[in-house]
C-alpha positions in Angstrom: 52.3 103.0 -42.2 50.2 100.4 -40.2 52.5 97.9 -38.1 51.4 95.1 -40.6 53.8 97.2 -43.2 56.5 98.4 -41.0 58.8 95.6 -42.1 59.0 97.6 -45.5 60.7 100.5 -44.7 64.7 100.6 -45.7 66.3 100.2 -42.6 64.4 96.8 -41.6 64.7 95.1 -44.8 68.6 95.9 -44.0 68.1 94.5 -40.7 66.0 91.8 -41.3 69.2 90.6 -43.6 71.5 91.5 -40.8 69.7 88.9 -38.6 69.3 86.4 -41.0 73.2 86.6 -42.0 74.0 86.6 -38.0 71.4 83.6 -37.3 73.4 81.8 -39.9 76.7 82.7 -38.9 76.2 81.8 -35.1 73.9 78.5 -35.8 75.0 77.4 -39.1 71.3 76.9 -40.3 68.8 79.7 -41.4 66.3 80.8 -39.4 63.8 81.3 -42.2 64.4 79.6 -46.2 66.2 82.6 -48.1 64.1 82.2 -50.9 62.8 85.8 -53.5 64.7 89.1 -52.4 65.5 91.1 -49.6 62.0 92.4 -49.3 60.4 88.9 -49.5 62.6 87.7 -46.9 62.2 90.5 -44.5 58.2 90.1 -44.8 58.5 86.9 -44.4 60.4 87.0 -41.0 58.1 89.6 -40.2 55.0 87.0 -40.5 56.5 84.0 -39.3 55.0 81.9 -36.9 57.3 82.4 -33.8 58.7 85.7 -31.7 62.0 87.3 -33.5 63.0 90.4 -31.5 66.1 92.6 -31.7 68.0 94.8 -29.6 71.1 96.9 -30.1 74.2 97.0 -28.9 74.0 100.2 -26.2 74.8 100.3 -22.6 71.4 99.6 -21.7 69.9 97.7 -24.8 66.9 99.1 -26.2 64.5 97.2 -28.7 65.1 97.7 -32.7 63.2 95.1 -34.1 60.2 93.0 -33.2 57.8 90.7 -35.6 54.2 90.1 -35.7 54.7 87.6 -33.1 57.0 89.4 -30.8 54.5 92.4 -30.8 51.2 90.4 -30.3 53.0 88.1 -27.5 53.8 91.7 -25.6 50.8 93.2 -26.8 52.4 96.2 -27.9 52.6 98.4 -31.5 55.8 98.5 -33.4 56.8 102.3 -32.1 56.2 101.4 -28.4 58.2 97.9 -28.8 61.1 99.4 -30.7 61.3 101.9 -27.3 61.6 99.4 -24.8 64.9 98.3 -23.3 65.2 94.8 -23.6 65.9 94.3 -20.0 61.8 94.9 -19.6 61.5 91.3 -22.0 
């Protein structure tokens, strides 16, 4: 799977709503329009036009998500970015 697909695998259309359900809850607004289904929306964060990363909640957090954006700004793949602690951001 090329990185341009990697937002359709299960576990980041799960996460992709995950953020999108925080983003609301902690701003009251919606970081992208919730329109089509989980899929749409999760490609669509992937693609938008502005960095969205993610990091987990371990001792020393390490990377789960980034988009398009996020991996063209640190010039890395998906499998590289999603290794990085985010203390290296």
């Amino acid at each position: 799977m090329t990185d341009a697909e990697v937002w359709r695998t299960p576990f980041l259309i799960d996460r992709a709503q995950a953020m999108l359900d925080s983003y609301r809850r902690l701003l009251g607004a919606e970081l992208i329009p919730r329109e089509g289904s989980p899929e749409d929306r999760a490609r669509a964060l992937f693609h938008a036009p502005f960095v969205v990363a993610a990091h987990g909640s371990e001792e020393d957090p390490v990377l789960f998500y980034g988009n398009a954006a996020a991996l063209a700004l640190w010039e890395m793949d998906f499998a590289a970015f999603t290794r990085t602690p985010s203390r290296y951001t």
